[in-house]
LOLUM-408102 format. One line per 4 residues: number of its first residue (from 0); their letters; for each residue x, y, z negated of C-alpha. Coordinates in pm, 1 decimal. Layout:
REM LOLUM-408102
NUM = A = X:Y:Z ~ ...
***
This chain:
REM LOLUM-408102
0 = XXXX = 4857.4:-607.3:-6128.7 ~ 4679.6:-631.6:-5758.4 ~ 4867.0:-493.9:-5549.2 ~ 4543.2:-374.1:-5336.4
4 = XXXX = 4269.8:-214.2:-5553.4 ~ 3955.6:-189.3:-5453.7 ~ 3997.8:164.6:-5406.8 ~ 4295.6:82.3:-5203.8
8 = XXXX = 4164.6:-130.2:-4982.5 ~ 3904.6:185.6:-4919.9 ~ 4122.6:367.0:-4809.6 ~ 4201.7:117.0:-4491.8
12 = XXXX = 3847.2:-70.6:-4458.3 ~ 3662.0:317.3:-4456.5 ~ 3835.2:477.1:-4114.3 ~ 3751.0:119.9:-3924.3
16 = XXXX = 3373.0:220.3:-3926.9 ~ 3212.2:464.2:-4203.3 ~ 3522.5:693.0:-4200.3 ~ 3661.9:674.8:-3823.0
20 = XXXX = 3845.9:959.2:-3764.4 ~ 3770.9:960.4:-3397.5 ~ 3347.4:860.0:-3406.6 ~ 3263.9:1037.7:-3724.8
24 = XXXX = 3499.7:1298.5:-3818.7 ~ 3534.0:1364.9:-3426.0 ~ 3939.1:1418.1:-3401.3 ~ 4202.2:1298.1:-3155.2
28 = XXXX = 3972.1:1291.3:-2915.5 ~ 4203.8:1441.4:-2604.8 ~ 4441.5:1137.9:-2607.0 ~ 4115.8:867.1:-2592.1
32 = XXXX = 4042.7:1050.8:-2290.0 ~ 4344.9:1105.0:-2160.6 ~ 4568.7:786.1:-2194.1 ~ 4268.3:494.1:-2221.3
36 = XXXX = 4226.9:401.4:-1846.8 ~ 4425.7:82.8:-1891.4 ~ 4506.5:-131.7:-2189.7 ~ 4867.5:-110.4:-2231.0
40 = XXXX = 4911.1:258.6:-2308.6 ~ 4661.9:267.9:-2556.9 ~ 4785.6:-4.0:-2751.6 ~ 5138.8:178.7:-2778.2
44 = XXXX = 5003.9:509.9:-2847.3 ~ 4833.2:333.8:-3133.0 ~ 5163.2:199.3:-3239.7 ~ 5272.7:493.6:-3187.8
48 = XXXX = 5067.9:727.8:-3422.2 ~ 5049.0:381.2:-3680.5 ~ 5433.2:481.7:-3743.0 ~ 5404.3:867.5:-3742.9
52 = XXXX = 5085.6:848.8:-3988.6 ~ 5234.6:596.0:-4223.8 ~ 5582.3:739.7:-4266.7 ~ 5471.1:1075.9:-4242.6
56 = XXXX = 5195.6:1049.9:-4494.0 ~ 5455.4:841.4:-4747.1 ~ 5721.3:1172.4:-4682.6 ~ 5476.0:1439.7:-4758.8
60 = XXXX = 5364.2:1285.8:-5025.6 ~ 5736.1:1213.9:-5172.6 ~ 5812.5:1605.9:-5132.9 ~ 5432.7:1725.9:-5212.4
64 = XXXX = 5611.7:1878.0:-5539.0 ~ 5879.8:2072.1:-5375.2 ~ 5689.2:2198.9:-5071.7 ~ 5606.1:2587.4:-5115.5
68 = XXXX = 5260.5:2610.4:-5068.3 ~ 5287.8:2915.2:-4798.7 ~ 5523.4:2700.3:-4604.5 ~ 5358.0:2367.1:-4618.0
72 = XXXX = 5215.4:2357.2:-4241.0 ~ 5577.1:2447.3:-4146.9 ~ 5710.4:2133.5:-4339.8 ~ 5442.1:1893.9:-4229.5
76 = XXXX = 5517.3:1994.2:-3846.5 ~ 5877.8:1925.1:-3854.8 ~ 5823.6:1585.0:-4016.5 ~ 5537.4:1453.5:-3781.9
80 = XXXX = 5793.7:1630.0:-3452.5 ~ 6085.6:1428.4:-3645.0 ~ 5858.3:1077.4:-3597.5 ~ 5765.0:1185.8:-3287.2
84 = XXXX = 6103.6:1271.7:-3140.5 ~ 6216.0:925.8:-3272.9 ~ 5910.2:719.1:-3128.5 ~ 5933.7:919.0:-2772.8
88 = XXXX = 6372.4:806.0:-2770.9 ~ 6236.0:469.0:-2868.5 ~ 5992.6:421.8:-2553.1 ~ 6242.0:568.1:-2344.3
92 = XXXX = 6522.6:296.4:-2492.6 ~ 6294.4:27.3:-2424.3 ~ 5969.1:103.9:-2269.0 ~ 6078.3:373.8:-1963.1
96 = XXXX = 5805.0:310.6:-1762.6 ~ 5553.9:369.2:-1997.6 ~ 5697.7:650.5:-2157.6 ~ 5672.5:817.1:-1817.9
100 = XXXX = 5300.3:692.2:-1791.2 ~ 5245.8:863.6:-2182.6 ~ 5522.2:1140.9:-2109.3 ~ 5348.4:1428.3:-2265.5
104 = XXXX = 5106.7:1269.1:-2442.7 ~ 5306.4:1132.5:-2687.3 ~ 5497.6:1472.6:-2788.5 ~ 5105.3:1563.2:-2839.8
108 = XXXX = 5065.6:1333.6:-3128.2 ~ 5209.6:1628.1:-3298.4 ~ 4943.7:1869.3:-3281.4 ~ 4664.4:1545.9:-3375.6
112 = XXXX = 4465.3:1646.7:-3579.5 ~ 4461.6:1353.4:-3746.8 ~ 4777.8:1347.1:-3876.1 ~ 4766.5:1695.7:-3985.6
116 = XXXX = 4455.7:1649.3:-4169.9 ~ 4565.2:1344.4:-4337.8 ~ 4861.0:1524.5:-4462.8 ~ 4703.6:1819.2:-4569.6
120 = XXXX = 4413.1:1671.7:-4716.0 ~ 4536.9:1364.1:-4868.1 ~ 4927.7:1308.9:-4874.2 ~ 4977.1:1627.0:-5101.7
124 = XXXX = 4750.3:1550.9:-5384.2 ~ 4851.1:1158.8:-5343.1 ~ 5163.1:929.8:-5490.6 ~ 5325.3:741.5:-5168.0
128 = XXXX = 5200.1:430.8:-5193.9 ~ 4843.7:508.3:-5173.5 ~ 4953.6:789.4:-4903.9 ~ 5050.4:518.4:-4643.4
132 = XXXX = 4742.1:313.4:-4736.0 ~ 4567.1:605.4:-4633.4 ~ 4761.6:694.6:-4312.8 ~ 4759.2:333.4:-4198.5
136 = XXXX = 4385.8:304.8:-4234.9 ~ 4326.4:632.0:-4037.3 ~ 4586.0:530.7:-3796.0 ~ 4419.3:163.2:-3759.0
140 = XXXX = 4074.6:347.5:-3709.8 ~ 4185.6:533.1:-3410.1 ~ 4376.4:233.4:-3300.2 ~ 4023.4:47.2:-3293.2
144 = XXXX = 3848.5:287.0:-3084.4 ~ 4159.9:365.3:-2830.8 ~ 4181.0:-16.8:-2761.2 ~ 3732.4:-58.2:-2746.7
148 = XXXX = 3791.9:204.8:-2451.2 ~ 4113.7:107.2:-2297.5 ~ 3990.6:-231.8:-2253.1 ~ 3630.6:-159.4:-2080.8
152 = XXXX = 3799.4:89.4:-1879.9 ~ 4104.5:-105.4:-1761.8 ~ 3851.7:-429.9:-1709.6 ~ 3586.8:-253.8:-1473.7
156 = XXXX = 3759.8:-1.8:-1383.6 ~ 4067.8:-222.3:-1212.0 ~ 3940.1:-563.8:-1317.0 ~ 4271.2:-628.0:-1476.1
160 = XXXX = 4383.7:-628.6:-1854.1 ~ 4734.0:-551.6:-1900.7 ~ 4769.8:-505.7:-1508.3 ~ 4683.0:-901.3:-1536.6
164 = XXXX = 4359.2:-974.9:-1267.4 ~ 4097.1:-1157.5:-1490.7 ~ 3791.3:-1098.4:-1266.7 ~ 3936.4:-1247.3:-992.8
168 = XXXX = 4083.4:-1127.3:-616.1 ~ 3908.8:-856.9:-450.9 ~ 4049.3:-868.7:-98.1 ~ 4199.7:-1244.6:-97.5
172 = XXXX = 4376.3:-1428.6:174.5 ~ 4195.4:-1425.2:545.1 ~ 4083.0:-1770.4:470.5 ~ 3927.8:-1751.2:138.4
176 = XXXX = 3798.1:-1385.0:109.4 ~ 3717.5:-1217.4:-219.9 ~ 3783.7:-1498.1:-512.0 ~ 3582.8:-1466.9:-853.7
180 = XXXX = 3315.5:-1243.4:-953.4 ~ 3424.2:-1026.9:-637.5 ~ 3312.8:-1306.6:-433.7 ~ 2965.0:-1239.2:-543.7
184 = XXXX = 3015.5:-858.2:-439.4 ~ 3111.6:-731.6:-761.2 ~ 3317.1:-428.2:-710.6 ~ 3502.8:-261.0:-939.2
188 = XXXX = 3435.4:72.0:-1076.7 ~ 3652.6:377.1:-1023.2 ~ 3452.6:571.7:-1245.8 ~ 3589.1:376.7:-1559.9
192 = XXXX = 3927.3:506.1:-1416.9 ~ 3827.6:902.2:-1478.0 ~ 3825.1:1077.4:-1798.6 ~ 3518.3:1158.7:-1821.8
196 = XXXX = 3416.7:812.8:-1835.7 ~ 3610.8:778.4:-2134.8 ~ 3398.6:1050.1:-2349.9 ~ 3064.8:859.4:-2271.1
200 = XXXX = 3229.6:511.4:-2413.3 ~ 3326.7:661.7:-2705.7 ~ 2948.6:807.4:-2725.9 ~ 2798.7:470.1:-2703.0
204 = XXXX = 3022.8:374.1:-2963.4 ~ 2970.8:636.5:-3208.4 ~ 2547.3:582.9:-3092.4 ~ 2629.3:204.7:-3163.6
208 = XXXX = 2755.2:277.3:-3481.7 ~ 2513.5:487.2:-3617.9 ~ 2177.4:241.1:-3485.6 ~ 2357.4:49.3:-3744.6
212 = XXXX = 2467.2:275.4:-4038.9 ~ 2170.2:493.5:-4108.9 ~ 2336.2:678.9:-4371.8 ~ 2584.1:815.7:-4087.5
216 = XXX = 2248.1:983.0:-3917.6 ~ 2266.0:1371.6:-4053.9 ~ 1895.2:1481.5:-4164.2
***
């Protein structure tokens, strides 16, 4: 027997574009503004809510026969804070900087209502293995827009990627001047750096997206 079916394989290929949590069911939308304006934090807080979503979808749906049904938000809250506590001691372990540059941010991934949706909508009516199918491919869709944004933001906003120059030297030595595209009188944009900027990149993504999908386009 496949291990993948093609109604498992659904369940992580739908999020990435028909399905996106983010562009078409419009949630977790505070954190792409909030933690995109360079690369590197919005790869780990994609990590980040890749673990919470997986494991927490698998646990829900292990005890989705056990939960009492008036207590079930209760139970899903202090499993996602559980992940949460144990992915925030884990940055701090290893990553302090950038747990300082995510600080709050990542105790928010409690309150996403991505996660909470997932397990609500999907974990309790589901066996486990097909419950971390389905958080990883909701987790993997927001992953894919957090990085599209991080990355045009961090690259014309600073002209780095990963705090790495790529476009080149905007002041240079004395001698040389400007190196790279600066040189040519390119400056960067600190526009890309505020969070409003982020909001209209995800809009030409989700306008992208739908020139292409017409079936997305609500009559």
């Amino acid at each position: 027997m496949a291990l993948l079916t093609k109604k498992d394989l659904k369940l992580i290929t739908d999020p990435l574009s028909d399905n996106n949590p983010i562009t078409i069911q419009v949630l977790g939308i505070c954190s792409a503004l909030a933690i995109t304006a360079e690369l590197k934090p919005s790869i780990v807080m994609s990590i980040a809510v890749l673990f919470v979503m997986g494991v927490g979808n698998v646990v829900i749906s292990l005890m989705r026969n056990i939960i009492p049904s008036k207590i079930r938000i209760i139970v899903q809250l202090v499993v996602v804070a559980s992940l949460v506590i144990i992915v925030d001691q884990v940055l701090k372990a290893f990553q302090y900087e950038l747990s300082k540059t995510l600080s709050v941010f990542i105790g928010l991934i409690i309150t996403n209502c991505i996660i909470m949706g997932r397990f609500e909508a999907f974990a309790l009516a589901n066996k486990p293995w097909r419950s971390f199918l389905d958080g990883v491919g909701n987790a993997l869709g927001y992953a894919v827009i957090l990085v599209i944004v991080g990355f045009f933001r961090e690259l014309l906003g600073s002209g780095t990627l990963f705090g790495i120059p790529v476009l080149g030297d905007p002041i240079g030595s004395p001698e040389t001047g400007p190196t790279g595209i600066y040189a040519f009188g390119y400056e960067n944009n600190g526009f890309m750096l505020m969070p409003p900027m982020a909001l209209i990149i995800v809009g030409l993504i989700i306008w992208v997206q739908r020139s292409r999908n017409k079936d997305l386009i609500e009559d």
